[in-house]
Each structure stands twice: as C-alpha cells, then as structure tokens.
N, C-alpha and C positions, 0 to 999 in steps of 0.2 A: 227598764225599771221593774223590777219584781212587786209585784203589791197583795195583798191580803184578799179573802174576798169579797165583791165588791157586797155592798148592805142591802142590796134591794135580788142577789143573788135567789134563784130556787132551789131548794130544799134537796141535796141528791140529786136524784134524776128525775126529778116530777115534770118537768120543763121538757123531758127527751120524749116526742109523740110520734116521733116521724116513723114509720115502719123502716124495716132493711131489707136489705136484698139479700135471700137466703141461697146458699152457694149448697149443693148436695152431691160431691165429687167420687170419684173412686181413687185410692191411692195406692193397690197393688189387690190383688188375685182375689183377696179376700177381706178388705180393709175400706172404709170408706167415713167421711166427713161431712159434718153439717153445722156451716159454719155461717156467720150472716153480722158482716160488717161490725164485728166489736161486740154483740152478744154474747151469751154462753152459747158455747160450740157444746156440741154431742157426737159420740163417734157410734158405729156402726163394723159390725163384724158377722159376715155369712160366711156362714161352714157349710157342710157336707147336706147336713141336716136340719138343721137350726141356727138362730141369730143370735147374736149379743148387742145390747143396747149400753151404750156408757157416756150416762148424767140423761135424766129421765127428762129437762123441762121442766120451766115453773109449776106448768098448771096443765092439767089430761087436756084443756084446750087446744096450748099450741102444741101438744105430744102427738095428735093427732096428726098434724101438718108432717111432721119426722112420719109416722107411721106410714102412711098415705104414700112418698117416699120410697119406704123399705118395699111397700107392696106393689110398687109401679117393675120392681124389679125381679122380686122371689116372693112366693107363697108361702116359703116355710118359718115355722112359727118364731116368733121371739121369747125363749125359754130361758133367758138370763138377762135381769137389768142390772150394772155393775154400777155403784156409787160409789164418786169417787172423793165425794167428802161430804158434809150434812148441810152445808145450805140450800136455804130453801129452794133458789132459783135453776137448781140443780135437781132438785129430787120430788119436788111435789106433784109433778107429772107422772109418776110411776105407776097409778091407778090406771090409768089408761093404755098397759099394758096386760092387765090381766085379761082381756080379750081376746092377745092375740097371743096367748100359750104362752105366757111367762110364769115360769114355777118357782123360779131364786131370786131375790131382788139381793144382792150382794155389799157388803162393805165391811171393812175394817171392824175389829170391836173396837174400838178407839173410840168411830164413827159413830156407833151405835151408842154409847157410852155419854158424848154429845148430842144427840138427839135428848138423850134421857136429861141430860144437864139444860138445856139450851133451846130444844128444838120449837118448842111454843114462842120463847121471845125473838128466834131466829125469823120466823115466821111472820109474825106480827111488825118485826121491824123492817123487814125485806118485801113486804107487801107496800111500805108506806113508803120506803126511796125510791120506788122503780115502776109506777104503778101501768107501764105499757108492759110491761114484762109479764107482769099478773093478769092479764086479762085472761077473762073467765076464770076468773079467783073463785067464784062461788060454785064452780065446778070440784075444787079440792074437796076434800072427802076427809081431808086432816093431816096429822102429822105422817109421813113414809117414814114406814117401820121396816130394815134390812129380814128379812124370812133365812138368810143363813151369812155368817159373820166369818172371819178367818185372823188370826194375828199372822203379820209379815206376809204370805205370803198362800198361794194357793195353785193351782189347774185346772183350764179345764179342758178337754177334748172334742172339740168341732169333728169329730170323723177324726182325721190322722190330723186337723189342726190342732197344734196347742196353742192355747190363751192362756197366759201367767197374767196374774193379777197379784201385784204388790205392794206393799206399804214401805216405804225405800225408805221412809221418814220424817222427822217434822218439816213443817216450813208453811204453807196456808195456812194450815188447821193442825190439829194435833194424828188426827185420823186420815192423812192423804194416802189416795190410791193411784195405784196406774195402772197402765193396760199395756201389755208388751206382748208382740207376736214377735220370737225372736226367727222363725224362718223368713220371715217377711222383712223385720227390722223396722217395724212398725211400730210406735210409740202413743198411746193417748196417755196426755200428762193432767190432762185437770187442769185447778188454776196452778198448782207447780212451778210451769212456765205458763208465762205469757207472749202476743209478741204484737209489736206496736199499741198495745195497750195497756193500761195502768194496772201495776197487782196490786189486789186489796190485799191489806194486808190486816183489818183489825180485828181479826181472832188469829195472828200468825205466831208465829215461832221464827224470831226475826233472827236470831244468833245460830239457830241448826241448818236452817234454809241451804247457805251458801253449799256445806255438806251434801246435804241430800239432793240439790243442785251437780254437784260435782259426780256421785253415783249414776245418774241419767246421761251427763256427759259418756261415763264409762261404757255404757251399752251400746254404744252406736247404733242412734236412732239414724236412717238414712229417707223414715217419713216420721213427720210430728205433727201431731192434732194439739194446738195449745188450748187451752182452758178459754182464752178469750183472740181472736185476731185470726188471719187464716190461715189454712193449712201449711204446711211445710213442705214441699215434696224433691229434698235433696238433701244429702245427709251436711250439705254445708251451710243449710237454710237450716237446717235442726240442731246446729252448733249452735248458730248465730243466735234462734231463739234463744236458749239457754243461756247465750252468753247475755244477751239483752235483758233476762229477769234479773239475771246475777249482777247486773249495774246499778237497775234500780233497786233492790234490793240494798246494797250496799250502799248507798247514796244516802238512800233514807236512815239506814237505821246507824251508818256512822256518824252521821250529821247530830241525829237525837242524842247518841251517845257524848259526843263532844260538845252539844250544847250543855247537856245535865250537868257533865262536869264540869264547865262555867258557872252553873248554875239560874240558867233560864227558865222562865217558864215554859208554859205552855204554848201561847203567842210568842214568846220569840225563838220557839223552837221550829214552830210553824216557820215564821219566816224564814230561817237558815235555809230550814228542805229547801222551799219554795227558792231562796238563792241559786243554789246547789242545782235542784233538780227541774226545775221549768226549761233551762238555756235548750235542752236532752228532750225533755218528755212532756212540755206542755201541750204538743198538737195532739198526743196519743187518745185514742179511745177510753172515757170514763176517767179522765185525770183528776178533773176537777169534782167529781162523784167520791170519789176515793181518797184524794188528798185529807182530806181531814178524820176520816175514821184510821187511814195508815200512821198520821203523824201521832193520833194519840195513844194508837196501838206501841210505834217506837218510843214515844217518851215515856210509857209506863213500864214495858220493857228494860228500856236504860237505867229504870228508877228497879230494877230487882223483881218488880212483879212478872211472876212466870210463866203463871195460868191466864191468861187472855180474862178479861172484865165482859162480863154478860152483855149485849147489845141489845138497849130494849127502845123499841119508840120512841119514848120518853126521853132516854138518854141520847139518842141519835138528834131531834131534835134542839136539846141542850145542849150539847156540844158545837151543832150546827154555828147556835148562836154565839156563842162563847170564842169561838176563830173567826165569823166574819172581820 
C-alpha cells in the first residue's frame, strides 16, 4: 500500500541524529573518497605537489575531520577546492581550507551566478532540514564565494597529472561540475549520479539531466565517487550508478509529467511518484527527505517553469505541510 506522509512525520531530516561511519578509501594512484553512509561524499586528489579537494562540507567543522584525513597521509598543501555545485552542504566548509594552502576555490559561473541568486536562502533553508549535518554551524563565516570560475570546462596540472574540471551540463543544478582524471578514469560526479540513494532534485533540471547523464556514460568512468552513497570501484559499478540516477530520474519526472496532463494536483502527483517510485527506491538513503522538494521540483517543471523556485525555510516548511 503506498501512502502519504504519515502527519506526525519530522520535518526533512531533523529526526536523522545518528552519526555515520565515514569510509576515507583510495581508488587509484592518485584519487581518493570520503564517503559515510548516504551523506555528502567529498573526493580527494594528490599530485606530484599539491592536493585537490571536491565539495568542501557543510561547515570548517566537519572539514576538519576530511582534513585530518589528507594529512594522516601527505603534507602537501591543499591548493585547489573544486565546487561542484552551490549548495550549502557542499560548500560551506571551504573556510577551513585556507590554512592549509588553498589558493582557488573553484566552480562553474553558472554556480557562482546562483550563489548570487540563491545562496542566503540556500543556506538558511539547508541549515533547517539537516541540522546534524550543520553542526558547528556557527563556525561558518558566511556564504562560499568561488576565487576563480570557468564556463564548460577547465585544467589543471598536479605535476604531469591532469585534472579537467567540467560542466557537462544541466541536471542537479543549473551549474554542475565534475572532476575527471582521464589517465586514471576516475570520475567525482557530485550529486549528478547518485547511487542507492535518493537525487534531490528541487533545484534540478529534470528534462536535460537524462543527457548530461548520458555524456558521463561516454567517458568510461572505471571508478565513480557519487555525490551521495559509496564509492564505485569498477567500471561496471560506475555504469550501474549512472544507470541507477537515470531511473530515478525518469520515474519521477515522467510520472509529474503524465499526471499534469491529467491534470492533478499537487497531492496527487505526489502520490503517483510515490506509486511508481517506492516499490524501486523506498529503502534508499534520504528518500523520504527528498521526496517532497523532488515531486514539487517535477510538477513545476511539467507545468513549463524552467528556472527552478527559490527554497526558502519558509517555503520548505509550507510545502512540508501541504504533502503530508
């Protein structure tokens, strides 16, 4: 029986306290993961000389714990944090690299472009779903501001490594980035892909997605670092991810779309997903977190709106209510 949720439900993930078990693996020569049961994952890249960090942590708090990490391993500095899209849970840790030699804090203009649109109420509202994820909130310092931006596409040089850093396309956000080590065949995708866990999707770009999905395919990833779930370390585990966002993905926003043109609301667009998409995806990580800012993202979507609706506290709470 698919049902609604239930009314005495908590808010998001206010309810989620339990800590995770954080996983800090290597996945080739120069490539490495940190990843912890269904959080935001961060990846990790040592060159010759220096480090790359990609998706900074909520808060200099838990960046620390990453850091901590890097230096159990190498000394040399962290001279590049790569963003690879503007939310908060992703970037607001990035202050807590300027100690240890970071000069670029990197992203998309797209990215930077939404911070500028966005980034206060991104903040404020991602503070109030997730508040285990924030701790040491009052350690931020403010909004992360990217120090050098790039369209499409970029390089950098670890010694004789290259790191390309690219924008392949819509699909989370309008400003997604990746991280590709093509001698390694090493992928950090962001939330992009996910894998056993739920893509948010309410600032997405639900109709390009499948696309720029498809692009990632192309490159044969033979290791994947997803945005949420754990590592990949086979290039048939880095399909499957892929193939795995691309379901849900399509699930949800075909569903929106054939309700709209029924002509359902909101609640009973909800419930179709919820039809469709529990039988698949209801044990994954953050489902039931997600589910309602995805479904309202795809029916506004299906309704022609193209630019993704601001998420503000306010509203996140509202709508809360509104789908119970």
């Amino acid at each position: 029986m698919i049902t609604m949720q239930p009314a005495g439900a908590a808010f998001a993930s206010t309810a989620d306290v339990e800590p995770k078990r954080i996983t800090f693996e290597q996945l080739s020569a120069h490539a490495w993961a940190y990843t912890a049961e269904g959080d935001p994952n961060s990846g990790v890249i040592i060159g010759k000389d220096s480090c790359v960090v990609i998706d900074a942590t909520a808060t200099p708090l838990l960046a620390r714990d990453l850091i901590a990490r890097i230096r159990a391993i190498t000394d040399k500095p962290i001279k590049h944090v790569v963003l690879t899209h503007y939310h908060a849970v992703r970037v607001l840790g990035a202050s807590a690299y300027s100690g240890e030699g970071a000069t670029e804090i990197i992203a998309s203009r797209a990215t930077r472009e939404l911070i500028v649109e966005r980034g206060q109420a991104d903040m404020d509202s991602e503070i109030g779903r997730f508040p285990r994820l924030f701790a040491g909130a009052e350690t931020i310092p403010g909004l992360t501001w990217p120090t050098l931006t790039f369209e499409r596409s970029m390089t950098l040089h670890l010694g004789d490594l290259e790191v390309q850093v690219q924008q392949p396309g819509m699909g989370h956000t309008r400003g997604d980035t990746i991280v590709w080590l093509p001698e390694e065949k090493v992928l950090f995708s962001g939330d992009l892909v996910e894998f056993e866990s739920a893509a948010y999707t309410g600032d997405a770009h639900l109709g390009a997605w499948p696309e720029t999905l498809r692009k990632l395919r192309a490159l044969g990833p033979e290791k994947l670092v997803p945005g949420r779930g754990r590592a990949l370390g086979t290039a048939a585990e880095a399909q499957k991810a892929i193939d795995y966002t691309a379901r849900f993905i399509s699930a949800l926003y075909d569903t929106a779309v054939s309700a709209v043109r029924d002509g359902a609301d909101l609640k009973e667009t909800m419930r179709r997903v919820r039809a469709r998409m529990d039988p698949e995806f209801s044990h994954v990580f953050i489902y039931e977190h997600c589910l309602p800012f995805d479904v309202s993202r795809a029916f506004d979507e299906a309704h022609g709106v193209e630019h993704p609706v601001i998420w503000t506290a306010e509203r996140d709470r509202a709508m809360w209510e509104a789908l119970r």
